[in-house]
C-alpha positions in Angstrom: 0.0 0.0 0.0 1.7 3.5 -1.5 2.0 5.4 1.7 -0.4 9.2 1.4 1.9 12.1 0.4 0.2 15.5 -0.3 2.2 19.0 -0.6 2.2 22.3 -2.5 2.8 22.9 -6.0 3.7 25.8 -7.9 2.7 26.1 -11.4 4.8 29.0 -13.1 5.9 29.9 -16.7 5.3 33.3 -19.0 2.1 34.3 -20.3 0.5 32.3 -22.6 2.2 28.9 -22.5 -0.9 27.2 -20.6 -0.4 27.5 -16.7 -4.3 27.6 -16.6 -5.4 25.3 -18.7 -2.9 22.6 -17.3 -4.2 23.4 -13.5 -7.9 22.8 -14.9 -7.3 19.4 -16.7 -5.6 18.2 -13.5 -8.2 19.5 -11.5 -11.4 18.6 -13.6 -13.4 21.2 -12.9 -12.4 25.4 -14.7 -11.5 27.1 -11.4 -8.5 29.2 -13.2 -9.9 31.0 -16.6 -8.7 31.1 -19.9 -8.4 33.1 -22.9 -6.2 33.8 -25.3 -5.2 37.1 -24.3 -1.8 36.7 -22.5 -1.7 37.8 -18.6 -5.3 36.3 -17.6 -4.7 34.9 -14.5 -4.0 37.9 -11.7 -4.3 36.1 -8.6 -2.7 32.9 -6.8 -5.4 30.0 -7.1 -5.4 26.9 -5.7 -6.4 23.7 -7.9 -6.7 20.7 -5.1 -6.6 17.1 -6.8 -6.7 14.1 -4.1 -6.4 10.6 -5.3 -6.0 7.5 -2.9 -2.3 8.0 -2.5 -1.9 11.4 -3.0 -3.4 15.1 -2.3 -1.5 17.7 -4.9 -2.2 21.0 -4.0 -1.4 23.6 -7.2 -0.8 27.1 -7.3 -1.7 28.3 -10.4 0.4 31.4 -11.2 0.3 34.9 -12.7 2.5 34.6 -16.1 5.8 36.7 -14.6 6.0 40.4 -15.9 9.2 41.8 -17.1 8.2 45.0 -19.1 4.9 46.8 -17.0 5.9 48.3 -13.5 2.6 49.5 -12.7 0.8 48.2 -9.4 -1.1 45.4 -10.7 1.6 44.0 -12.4 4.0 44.8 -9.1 1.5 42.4 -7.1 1.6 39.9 -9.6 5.0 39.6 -9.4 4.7 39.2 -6.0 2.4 36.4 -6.1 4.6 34.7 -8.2 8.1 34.8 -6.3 5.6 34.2 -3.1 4.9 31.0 -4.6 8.1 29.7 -5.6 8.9 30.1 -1.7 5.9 28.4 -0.2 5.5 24.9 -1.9 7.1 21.7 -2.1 7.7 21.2 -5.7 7.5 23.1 -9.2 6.0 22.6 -12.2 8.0 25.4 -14.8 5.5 25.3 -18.0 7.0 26.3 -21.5 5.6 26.0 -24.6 7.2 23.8 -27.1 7.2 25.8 -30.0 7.6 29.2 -28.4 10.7 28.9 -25.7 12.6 32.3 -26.0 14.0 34.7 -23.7 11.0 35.5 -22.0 11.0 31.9 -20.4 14.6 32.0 -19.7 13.9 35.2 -17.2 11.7 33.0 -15.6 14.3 30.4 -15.2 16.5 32.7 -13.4 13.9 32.5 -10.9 13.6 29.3 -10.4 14.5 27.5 -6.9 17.6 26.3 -6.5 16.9 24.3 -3.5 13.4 22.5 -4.0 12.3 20.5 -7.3 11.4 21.7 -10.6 9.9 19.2 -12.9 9.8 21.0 -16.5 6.5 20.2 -18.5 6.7 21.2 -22.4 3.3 22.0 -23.2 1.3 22.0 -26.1 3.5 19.2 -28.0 0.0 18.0 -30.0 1.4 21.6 -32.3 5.1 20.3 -33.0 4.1 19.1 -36.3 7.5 17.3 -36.3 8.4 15.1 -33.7 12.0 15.2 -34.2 12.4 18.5 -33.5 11.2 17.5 -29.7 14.2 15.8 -28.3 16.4 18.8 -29.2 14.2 21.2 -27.6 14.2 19.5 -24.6 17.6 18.7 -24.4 18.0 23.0 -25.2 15.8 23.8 -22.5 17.2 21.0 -19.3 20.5 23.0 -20.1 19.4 25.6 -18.5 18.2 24.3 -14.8 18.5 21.1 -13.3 15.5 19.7 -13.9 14.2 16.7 -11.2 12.2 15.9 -14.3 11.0 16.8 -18.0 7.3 16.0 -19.5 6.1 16.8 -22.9 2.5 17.2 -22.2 -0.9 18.7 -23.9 -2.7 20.5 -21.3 -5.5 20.8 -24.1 -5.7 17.2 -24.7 -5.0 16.0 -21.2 -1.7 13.9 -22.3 0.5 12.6 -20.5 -0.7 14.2 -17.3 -0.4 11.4 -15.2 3.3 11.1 -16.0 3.3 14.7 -14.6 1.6 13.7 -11.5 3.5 10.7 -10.7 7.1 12.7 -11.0 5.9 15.1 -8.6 4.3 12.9 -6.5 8.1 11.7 -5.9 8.7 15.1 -4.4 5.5 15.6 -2.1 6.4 15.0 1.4 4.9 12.0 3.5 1.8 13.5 5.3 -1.6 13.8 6.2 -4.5 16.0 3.7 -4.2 19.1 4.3 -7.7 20.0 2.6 -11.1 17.6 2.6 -11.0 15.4 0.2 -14.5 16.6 -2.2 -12.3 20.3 -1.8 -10.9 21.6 -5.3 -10.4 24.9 -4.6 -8.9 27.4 -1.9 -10.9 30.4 -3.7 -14.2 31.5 -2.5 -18.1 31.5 -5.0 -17.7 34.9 -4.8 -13.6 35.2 -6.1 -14.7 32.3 -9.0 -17.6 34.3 -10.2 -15.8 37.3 -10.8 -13.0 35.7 -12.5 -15.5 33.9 -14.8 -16.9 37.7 -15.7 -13.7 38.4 -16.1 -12.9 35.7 -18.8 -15.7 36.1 -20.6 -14.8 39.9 -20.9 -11.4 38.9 -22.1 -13.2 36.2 -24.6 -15.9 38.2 -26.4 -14.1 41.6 -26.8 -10.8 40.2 -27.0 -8.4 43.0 -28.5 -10.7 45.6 -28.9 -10.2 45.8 -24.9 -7.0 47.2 -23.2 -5.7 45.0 -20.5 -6.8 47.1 -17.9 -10.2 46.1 -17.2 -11.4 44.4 -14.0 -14.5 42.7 -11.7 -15.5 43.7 -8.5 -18.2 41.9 -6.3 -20.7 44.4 -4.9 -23.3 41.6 -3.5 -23.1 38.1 -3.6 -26.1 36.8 -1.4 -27.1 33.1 -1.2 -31.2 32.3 -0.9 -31.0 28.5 -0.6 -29.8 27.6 -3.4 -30.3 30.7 -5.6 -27.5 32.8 -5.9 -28.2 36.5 -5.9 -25.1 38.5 -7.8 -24.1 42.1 -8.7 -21.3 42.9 -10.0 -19.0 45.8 -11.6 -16.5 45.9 -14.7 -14.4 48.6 -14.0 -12.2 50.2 -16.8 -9.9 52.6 -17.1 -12.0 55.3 -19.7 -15.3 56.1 -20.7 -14.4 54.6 -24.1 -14.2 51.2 -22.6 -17.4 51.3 -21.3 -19.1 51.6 -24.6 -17.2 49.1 -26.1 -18.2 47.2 -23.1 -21.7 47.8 -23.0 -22.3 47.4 -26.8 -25.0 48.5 -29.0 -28.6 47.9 -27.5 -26.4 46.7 -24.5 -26.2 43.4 -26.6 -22.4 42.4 -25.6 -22.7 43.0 -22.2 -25.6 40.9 -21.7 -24.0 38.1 -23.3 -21.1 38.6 -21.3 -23.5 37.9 -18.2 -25.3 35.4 -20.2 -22.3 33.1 -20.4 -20.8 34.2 -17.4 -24.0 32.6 -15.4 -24.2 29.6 -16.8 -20.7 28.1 -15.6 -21.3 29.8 -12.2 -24.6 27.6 -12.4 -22.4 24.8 -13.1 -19.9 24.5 -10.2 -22.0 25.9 -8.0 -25.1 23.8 -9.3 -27.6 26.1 -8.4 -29.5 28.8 -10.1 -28.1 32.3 -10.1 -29.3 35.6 -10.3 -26.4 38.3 -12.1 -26.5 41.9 -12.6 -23.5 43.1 -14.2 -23.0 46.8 -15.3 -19.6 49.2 -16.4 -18.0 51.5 -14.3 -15.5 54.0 -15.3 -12.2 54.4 -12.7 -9.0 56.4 -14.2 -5.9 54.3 -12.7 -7.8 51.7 -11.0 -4.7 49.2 -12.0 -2.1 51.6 -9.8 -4.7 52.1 -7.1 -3.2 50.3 -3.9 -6.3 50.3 -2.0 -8.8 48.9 -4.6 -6.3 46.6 -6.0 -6.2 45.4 -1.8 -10.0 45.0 -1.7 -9.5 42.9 -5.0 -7.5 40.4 -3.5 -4.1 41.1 -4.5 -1.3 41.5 -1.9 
Protein backbone atom coordinates (compact mmCIF):
# COMPACT_ATOMS: atom_id res chain seq x y z
CA UNK A 1 0.00 0.00 0.00
CA UNK A 2 1.66 3.50 -1.55
CA UNK A 3 2.00 5.44 1.66
CA UNK A 4 -0.35 9.22 1.36
CA UNK A 5 1.91 12.15 0.40
CA UNK A 6 0.25 15.52 -0.27
CA UNK A 7 2.20 18.97 -0.63
CA UNK A 8 2.23 22.28 -2.45
CA UNK A 9 2.84 22.90 -6.03
CA UNK A 10 3.72 25.82 -7.88
CA UNK A 11 2.67 26.15 -11.45
CA UNK A 12 4.77 29.04 -13.12
CA UNK A 13 5.85 29.88 -16.66
CA UNK A 14 5.35 33.27 -18.99
CA UNK A 15 2.12 34.29 -20.31
CA UNK A 16 0.46 32.28 -22.60
CA UNK A 17 2.18 28.90 -22.47
CA UNK A 18 -0.86 27.15 -20.60
CA UNK A 19 -0.37 27.50 -16.75
CA UNK A 20 -4.30 27.55 -16.63
CA UNK A 21 -5.41 25.28 -18.65
CA UNK A 22 -2.94 22.56 -17.35
CA UNK A 23 -4.25 23.42 -13.50
CA UNK A 24 -7.95 22.81 -14.87
CA UNK A 25 -7.31 19.43 -16.75
CA UNK A 26 -5.62 18.23 -13.46
CA UNK A 27 -8.21 19.55 -11.53
CA UNK A 28 -11.40 18.56 -13.63
CA UNK A 29 -13.39 21.19 -12.93
CA UNK A 30 -12.40 25.40 -14.70
CA UNK A 31 -11.54 27.12 -11.43
CA UNK A 32 -8.55 29.18 -13.21
CA UNK A 33 -9.86 31.00 -16.63
CA UNK A 34 -8.66 31.06 -19.85
CA UNK A 35 -8.43 33.11 -22.90
CA UNK A 36 -6.20 33.83 -25.33
CA UNK A 37 -5.21 37.12 -24.31
CA UNK A 38 -1.82 36.74 -22.55
CA UNK A 39 -1.68 37.77 -18.60
CA UNK A 40 -5.28 36.33 -17.60
CA UNK A 41 -4.68 34.85 -14.48
CA UNK A 42 -3.98 37.88 -11.73
CA UNK A 43 -4.30 36.14 -8.62
CA UNK A 44 -2.73 32.87 -6.83
CA UNK A 45 -5.37 29.98 -7.06
CA UNK A 46 -5.36 26.91 -5.70
CA UNK A 47 -6.41 23.68 -7.91
CA UNK A 48 -6.67 20.65 -5.11
CA UNK A 49 -6.62 17.05 -6.84
CA UNK A 50 -6.75 14.11 -4.09
CA UNK A 51 -6.40 10.60 -5.26
CA UNK A 52 -5.96 7.52 -2.88
CA UNK A 53 -2.30 8.02 -2.48
CA UNK A 54 -1.89 11.45 -2.95
CA UNK A 55 -3.43 15.09 -2.33
CA UNK A 56 -1.46 17.74 -4.89
CA UNK A 57 -2.23 21.05 -3.95
CA UNK A 58 -1.37 23.57 -7.21
CA UNK A 59 -0.77 27.05 -7.32
CA UNK A 60 -1.71 28.30 -10.37
CA UNK A 61 0.42 31.41 -11.17
CA UNK A 62 0.35 34.89 -12.71
CA UNK A 63 2.52 34.60 -16.14
CA UNK A 64 5.85 36.74 -14.61
CA UNK A 65 5.99 40.44 -15.89
CA UNK A 66 9.23 41.78 -17.06
CA UNK A 67 8.17 45.02 -19.08
CA UNK A 68 4.86 46.76 -16.95
CA UNK A 69 5.93 48.35 -13.51
CA UNK A 70 2.61 49.49 -12.66
CA UNK A 71 0.84 48.21 -9.37
CA UNK A 72 -1.07 45.38 -10.73
CA UNK A 73 1.58 44.01 -12.44
CA UNK A 74 3.98 44.85 -9.08
CA UNK A 75 1.48 42.44 -7.06
CA UNK A 76 1.62 39.87 -9.61
CA UNK A 77 5.04 39.62 -9.38
CA UNK A 78 4.74 39.16 -5.97
CA UNK A 79 2.40 36.44 -6.10
CA UNK A 80 4.59 34.72 -8.19
CA UNK A 81 8.11 34.77 -6.30
CA UNK A 82 5.63 34.24 -3.06
CA UNK A 83 4.85 31.00 -4.57
CA UNK A 84 8.11 29.73 -5.65
CA UNK A 85 8.88 30.09 -1.75
CA UNK A 86 5.91 28.42 -0.19
CA UNK A 87 5.50 24.85 -1.90
CA UNK A 88 7.05 21.73 -2.09
CA UNK A 89 7.68 21.18 -5.75
CA UNK A 90 7.52 23.10 -9.16
CA UNK A 91 5.96 22.58 -12.17
CA UNK A 92 8.01 25.42 -14.84
CA UNK A 93 5.47 25.30 -17.99
CA UNK A 94 7.05 26.33 -21.45
CA UNK A 95 5.64 26.03 -24.63
CA UNK A 96 7.23 23.76 -27.08
CA UNK A 97 7.20 25.82 -30.01
CA UNK A 98 7.64 29.21 -28.42
CA UNK A 99 10.73 28.88 -25.71
CA UNK A 100 12.58 32.28 -26.05
CA UNK A 101 13.96 34.72 -23.67
CA UNK A 102 10.98 35.49 -21.95
CA UNK A 103 11.04 31.92 -20.39
CA UNK A 104 14.64 32.02 -19.67
CA UNK A 105 13.92 35.17 -17.18
CA UNK A 106 11.68 32.98 -15.55
CA UNK A 107 14.32 30.41 -15.18
CA UNK A 108 16.52 32.65 -13.44
CA UNK A 109 13.92 32.51 -10.94
CA UNK A 110 13.62 29.32 -10.41
CA UNK A 111 14.55 27.50 -6.85
CA UNK A 112 17.55 26.27 -6.54
CA UNK A 113 16.95 24.31 -3.49
CA UNK A 114 13.40 22.49 -4.00
CA UNK A 115 12.33 20.46 -7.31
CA UNK A 116 11.40 21.70 -10.55
CA UNK A 117 9.90 19.21 -12.86
CA UNK A 118 9.77 20.97 -16.52
CA UNK A 119 6.47 20.24 -18.53
CA UNK A 120 6.74 21.16 -22.39
CA UNK A 121 3.25 21.96 -23.15
CA UNK A 122 1.29 22.00 -26.08
CA UNK A 123 3.51 19.23 -28.03
CA UNK A 124 -0.05 18.03 -30.00
CA UNK A 125 1.41 21.65 -32.27
CA UNK A 126 5.09 20.34 -33.04
CA UNK A 127 4.12 19.05 -36.32
CA UNK A 128 7.52 17.25 -36.32
CA UNK A 129 8.40 15.09 -33.74
CA UNK A 130 11.97 15.25 -34.17
CA UNK A 131 12.37 18.48 -33.55
CA UNK A 132 11.25 17.47 -29.68
CA UNK A 133 14.19 15.78 -28.31
CA UNK A 134 16.35 18.82 -29.20
CA UNK A 135 14.18 21.23 -27.65
CA UNK A 136 14.16 19.51 -24.56
CA UNK A 137 17.59 18.74 -24.44
CA UNK A 138 17.99 22.95 -25.17
CA UNK A 139 15.78 23.82 -22.50
CA UNK A 140 17.19 21.00 -19.27
CA UNK A 141 20.49 23.05 -20.10
CA UNK A 142 19.41 25.61 -18.47
CA UNK A 143 18.15 24.28 -14.81
CA UNK A 144 18.54 21.14 -13.34
CA UNK A 145 15.46 19.68 -13.88
CA UNK A 146 14.21 16.69 -11.23
CA UNK A 147 12.17 15.86 -14.32
CA UNK A 148 11.04 16.84 -17.98
CA UNK A 149 7.32 16.00 -19.47
CA UNK A 150 6.15 16.81 -22.85
CA UNK A 151 2.53 17.24 -22.17
CA UNK A 152 -0.91 18.70 -23.92
CA UNK A 153 -2.72 20.46 -21.31
CA UNK A 154 -5.48 20.76 -24.12
CA UNK A 155 -5.71 17.17 -24.74
CA UNK A 156 -5.04 15.99 -21.23
CA UNK A 157 -1.69 13.88 -22.30
CA UNK A 158 0.50 12.55 -20.46
CA UNK A 159 -0.66 14.20 -17.35
CA UNK A 160 -0.37 11.36 -15.18
CA UNK A 161 3.33 11.06 -15.96
CA UNK A 162 3.33 14.65 -14.64
CA UNK A 163 1.64 13.75 -11.52
CA UNK A 164 3.54 10.75 -10.75
CA UNK A 165 7.05 12.72 -11.02
CA UNK A 166 5.93 15.11 -8.63
CA UNK A 167 4.25 12.93 -6.47
CA UNK A 168 8.05 11.67 -5.93
CA UNK A 169 8.69 15.08 -4.39
CA UNK A 170 5.46 15.58 -2.07
CA UNK A 171 6.36 15.04 1.43
CA UNK A 172 4.89 11.96 3.49
CA UNK A 173 1.75 13.52 5.28
CA UNK A 174 -1.64 13.84 6.24
CA UNK A 175 -4.46 16.02 3.72
CA UNK A 176 -4.21 19.12 4.28
CA UNK A 177 -7.66 19.98 2.64
CA UNK A 178 -11.13 17.58 2.62
CA UNK A 179 -11.00 15.36 0.21
CA UNK A 180 -14.46 16.56 -2.22
CA UNK A 181 -12.26 20.25 -1.78
CA UNK A 182 -10.94 21.61 -5.30
CA UNK A 183 -10.35 24.95 -4.55
CA UNK A 184 -8.87 27.45 -1.93
CA UNK A 185 -10.89 30.45 -3.67
CA UNK A 186 -14.24 31.52 -2.46
CA UNK A 187 -18.12 31.45 -4.97
CA UNK A 188 -17.65 34.89 -4.83
CA UNK A 189 -13.65 35.19 -6.15
CA UNK A 190 -14.75 32.33 -8.99
CA UNK A 191 -17.55 34.26 -10.16
CA UNK A 192 -15.83 37.35 -10.76
CA UNK A 193 -13.02 35.66 -12.50
CA UNK A 194 -15.51 33.89 -14.83
CA UNK A 195 -16.87 37.75 -15.72
CA UNK A 196 -13.71 38.37 -16.14
CA UNK A 197 -12.95 35.73 -18.84
CA UNK A 198 -15.74 36.11 -20.59
CA UNK A 199 -14.81 39.90 -20.94
CA UNK A 200 -11.43 38.93 -22.06
CA UNK A 201 -13.20 36.17 -24.65
CA UNK A 202 -15.91 38.18 -26.42
CA UNK A 203 -14.06 41.62 -26.77
CA UNK A 204 -10.77 40.23 -27.02
CA UNK A 205 -8.37 43.00 -28.55
CA UNK A 206 -10.72 45.61 -28.90
CA UNK A 207 -10.18 45.82 -24.92
CA UNK A 208 -7.02 47.16 -23.21
CA UNK A 209 -5.70 45.04 -20.48
CA UNK A 210 -6.83 47.08 -17.88
CA UNK A 211 -10.22 46.06 -17.21
CA UNK A 212 -11.40 44.38 -13.97
CA UNK A 213 -14.52 42.66 -11.73
CA UNK A 214 -15.53 43.72 -8.50
CA UNK A 215 -18.20 41.90 -6.32
CA UNK A 216 -20.74 44.36 -4.89
CA UNK A 217 -23.30 41.64 -3.47
CA UNK A 218 -23.10 38.07 -3.58
CA UNK A 219 -26.12 36.76 -1.41
CA UNK A 220 -27.07 33.06 -1.19
CA UNK A 221 -31.25 32.34 -0.87
CA UNK A 222 -30.99 28.55 -0.56
CA UNK A 223 -29.78 27.56 -3.44
CA UNK A 224 -30.26 30.70 -5.57
CA UNK A 225 -27.46 32.83 -5.92
CA UNK A 226 -28.18 36.52 -5.86
CA UNK A 227 -25.05 38.46 -7.80
CA UNK A 228 -24.07 42.11 -8.68
CA UNK A 229 -21.25 42.89 -10.05
CA UNK A 230 -19.04 45.79 -11.56
CA UNK A 231 -16.54 45.85 -14.73
CA UNK A 232 -14.43 48.64 -14.03
CA UNK A 233 -12.22 50.22 -16.85
CA UNK A 234 -9.90 52.58 -17.08
CA UNK A 235 -11.99 55.30 -19.68
CA UNK A 236 -15.29 56.15 -20.69
CA UNK A 237 -14.40 54.56 -24.11
CA UNK A 238 -14.17 51.22 -22.63
CA UNK A 239 -17.44 51.29 -21.26
CA UNK A 240 -19.10 51.62 -24.62
CA UNK A 241 -17.22 49.05 -26.07
CA UNK A 242 -18.21 47.15 -23.10
CA UNK A 243 -21.73 47.76 -22.99
CA UNK A 244 -22.27 47.39 -26.84
CA UNK A 245 -24.95 48.53 -28.99
CA UNK A 246 -28.61 47.88 -27.51
CA UNK A 247 -26.40 46.74 -24.51
CA UNK A 248 -26.17 43.35 -26.64
CA UNK A 249 -22.36 42.42 -25.60
CA UNK A 250 -22.71 43.01 -22.24
CA UNK A 251 -25.56 40.93 -21.72
CA UNK A 252 -23.97 38.06 -23.29
CA UNK A 253 -21.05 38.61 -21.32
CA UNK A 254 -23.52 37.94 -18.23
CA UNK A 255 -25.26 35.39 -20.19
CA UNK A 256 -22.31 33.08 -20.38
CA UNK A 257 -20.80 34.17 -17.39
CA UNK A 258 -24.02 32.63 -15.42
CA UNK A 259 -24.24 29.63 -16.82
CA UNK A 260 -20.74 28.14 -15.58
CA UNK A 261 -21.28 29.79 -12.17
CA UNK A 262 -24.57 27.59 -12.40
CA UNK A 263 -22.43 24.81 -13.14
CA UNK A 264 -19.94 24.53 -10.20
CA UNK A 265 -21.98 25.89 -7.99
CA UNK A 266 -25.06 23.79 -9.35
CA UNK A 267 -27.63 26.09 -8.36
CA UNK A 268 -29.47 28.84 -10.06
CA UNK A 269 -28.06 32.25 -10.10
CA UNK A 270 -29.33 35.63 -10.26
CA UNK A 271 -26.41 38.33 -12.14
CA UNK A 272 -26.51 41.90 -12.65
CA UNK A 273 -23.49 43.08 -14.24
CA UNK A 274 -23.00 46.76 -15.29
CA UNK A 275 -19.55 49.17 -16.37
CA UNK A 276 -17.99 51.46 -14.33
CA UNK A 277 -15.52 53.96 -15.35
CA UNK A 278 -12.17 54.42 -12.68
CA UNK A 279 -9.01 56.36 -14.18
CA UNK A 280 -5.95 54.30 -12.74
CA UNK A 281 -7.79 51.69 -10.96
CA UNK A 282 -4.67 49.19 -12.00
CA UNK A 283 -2.13 51.62 -9.77
CA UNK A 284 -4.71 52.10 -7.14
CA UNK A 285 -3.15 50.25 -3.88
CA UNK A 286 -6.27 50.30 -1.97
CA UNK A 287 -8.83 48.94 -4.55
CA UNK A 288 -6.31 46.57 -5.96
CA UNK A 289 -6.21 45.37 -1.76
CA UNK A 290 -10.02 45.04 -1.69
CA UNK A 291 -9.49 42.95 -4.98
CA UNK A 292 -7.51 40.43 -3.55
CA UNK A 293 -4.11 41.12 -4.45
CA UNK A 294 -1.30 41.45 -1.89
Amino acid sequence: MNELKSGYIAIVGRPNVGKSTLLNRLIGEKISIVSRKAQTTRHRIMGILTRPDAQFVFVDTPGFQTKHTNALNRAMNRGVTQALADVDVVIFVVDAERFDDRDKEVVRLLPKDRPVILAVNKVDQVKDKTQLLPILARISELHPFAALVPVSAARGSQLDELLAEARKHLPHDELLFDEDEITDKSERFIASEYIREKLFRLIGDELPYSATVEIEKFELDGTLRRISAAIIVDRPAHKGIIIGKGGETLKRIASEARQDMERLFDGKVFLEVFVKVKSGWSDDERLLKSLGYE
